[in-house]
Structures are given as structure tokens and as C-alpha cells.
C-alpha positions in Angstrom: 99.0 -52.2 216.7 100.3 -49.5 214.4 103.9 -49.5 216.2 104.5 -53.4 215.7 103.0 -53.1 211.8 105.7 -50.2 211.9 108.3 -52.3 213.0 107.6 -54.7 210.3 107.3 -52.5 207.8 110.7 -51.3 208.5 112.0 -54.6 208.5 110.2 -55.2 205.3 112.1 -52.3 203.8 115.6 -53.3 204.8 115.6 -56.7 203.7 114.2 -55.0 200.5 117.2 -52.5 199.8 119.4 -55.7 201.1 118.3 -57.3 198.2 117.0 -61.5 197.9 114.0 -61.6 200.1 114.5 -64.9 202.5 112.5 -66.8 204.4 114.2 -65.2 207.6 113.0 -62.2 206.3 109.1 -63.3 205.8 109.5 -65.0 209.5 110.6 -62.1 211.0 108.1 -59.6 209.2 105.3 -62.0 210.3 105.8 -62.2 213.4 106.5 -58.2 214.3 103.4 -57.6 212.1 100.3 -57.3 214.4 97.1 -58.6 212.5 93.7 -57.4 213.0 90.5 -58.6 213.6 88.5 -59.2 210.4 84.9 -59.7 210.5 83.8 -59.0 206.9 85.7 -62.7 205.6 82.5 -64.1 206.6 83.3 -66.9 203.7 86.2 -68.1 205.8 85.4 -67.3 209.4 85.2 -70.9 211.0 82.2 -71.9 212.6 81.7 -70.3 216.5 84.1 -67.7 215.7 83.0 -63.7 215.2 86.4 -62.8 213.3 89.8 -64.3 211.9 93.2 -62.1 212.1 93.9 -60.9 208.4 95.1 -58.2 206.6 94.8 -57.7 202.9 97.6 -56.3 201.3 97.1 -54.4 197.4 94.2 -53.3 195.5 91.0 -54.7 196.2 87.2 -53.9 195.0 85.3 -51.6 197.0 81.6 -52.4 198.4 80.6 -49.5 195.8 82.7 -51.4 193.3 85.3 -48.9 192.7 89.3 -50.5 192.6 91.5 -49.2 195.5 94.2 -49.5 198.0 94.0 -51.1 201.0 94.1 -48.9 203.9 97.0 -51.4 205.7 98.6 -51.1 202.2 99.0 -47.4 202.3 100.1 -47.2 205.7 103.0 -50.0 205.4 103.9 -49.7 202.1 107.0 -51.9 201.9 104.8 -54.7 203.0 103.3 -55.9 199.8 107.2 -55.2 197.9 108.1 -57.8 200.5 105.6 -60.2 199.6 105.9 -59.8 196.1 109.9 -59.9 196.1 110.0 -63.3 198.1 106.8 -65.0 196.1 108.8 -64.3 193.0 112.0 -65.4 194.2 110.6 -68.9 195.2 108.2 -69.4 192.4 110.2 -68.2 189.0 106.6 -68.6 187.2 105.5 -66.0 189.5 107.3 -63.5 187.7 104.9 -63.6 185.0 101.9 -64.1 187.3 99.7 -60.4 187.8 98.2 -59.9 190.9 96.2 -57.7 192.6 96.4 -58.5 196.5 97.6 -61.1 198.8 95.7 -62.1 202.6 98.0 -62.5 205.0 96.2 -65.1 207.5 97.1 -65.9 211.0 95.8 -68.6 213.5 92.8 -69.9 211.7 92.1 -72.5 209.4 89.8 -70.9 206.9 86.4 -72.7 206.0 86.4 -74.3 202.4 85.1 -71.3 200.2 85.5 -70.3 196.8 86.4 -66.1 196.6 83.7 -64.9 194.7 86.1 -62.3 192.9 
């Protein structure tokens, strides 16, 4: 797993010094980056399933309730840049929009849930 997340996160670094984040880019980032299996989105796990692949990317609220980086963050850190770049770049309004962290989801449709945070 950590080689393919470190081959996206080096392709997530180029197209950032390239400059304009594309969809191309996104693509190809997704599908180098290797997800993992989750099994504390118990809000969005669909029913039968033990786990979804996700990865949250940023800052996020600890189980003691203190604010830190994710673990995936810190080890891929152009990831997130990446995210942010191309959300902005599609979405002007998004340039005013603060954030804290963004789920990156793959092969699941999520139960309908409401994020308690």
C-alpha cells in the first residue's frame, strides 16, 4: 500500500508545481492511490459490509477530542494540496470556502447519514 499512495503522492506533487490541477490529474492520482479499509465510518458502512475503502485527508477531531492531522495526511502530504488546488479551480466559491478535511471514497455507496461533526 505505501508504495502506490507514494506514487500518487508524487504525481500529486508534479501536477502541483505544473501548475492548474486537471481532472487528468485527479484520475490519475485516484487511481495510483491505494485506499484502505475503514471500519470506524460505521455511519456510512452499507448494510452486510465490515468496512468501506476511505481515507481522510486534513485535520480531523480525535476520539479524546483533541484537533490533528491525519496519519495518511502526514505521510502524503501533497495529497490534500491536490485536492484543494482542483476543488478551487472548479468551484471559484470554493476559494472562500474553509475546510478542514476531505474523504476520499472508493467503491461504495455510502448509507444516508448526517456527519455528526
Amino acid at each position: 500500500m505505501a508504495r502506490s499512495r507514494r506514487r500518487a503522492n508524487d504525481a500529486a506533487q508534479a501536477a502541483l508545481e505544473r501548475g492548474g490541477v486537471t481532472d487528468a490529474d485527479i484520475l490519475h492520482f485516484m487511481r495510483a492511490w491505494k485506499f484502505s479499509r475503514n471500519k470506524t465510518r460505521r455511519n456510512v458502512i452499507p448494510t452486510g459490509a465490515n468496512f468501506v475503502y476511505s481515507d481522510t485527508l486534513g485535520l480531523v477531531r480525535s476520539r479524546t477530542g483533541r484537533i490533528c492531522i491525519t496519519s495518511v495526511t502526514r505521510r502524503n502530504t501533497h495529497a490534500l494540496r491536490l485536492f484543494s488546488a482542483w476543488l478551487r479551480s472548479k468551484r471559484p466559491v470554493l476559494r472562500e470556502f474553509s475546510f478542514t478535511s476531505i474523504s476520499l471514497n472508493c467503491d461504495y455507496a455510502a448509507r444516508i447519514h448526517r456527519d455528526s461533526n
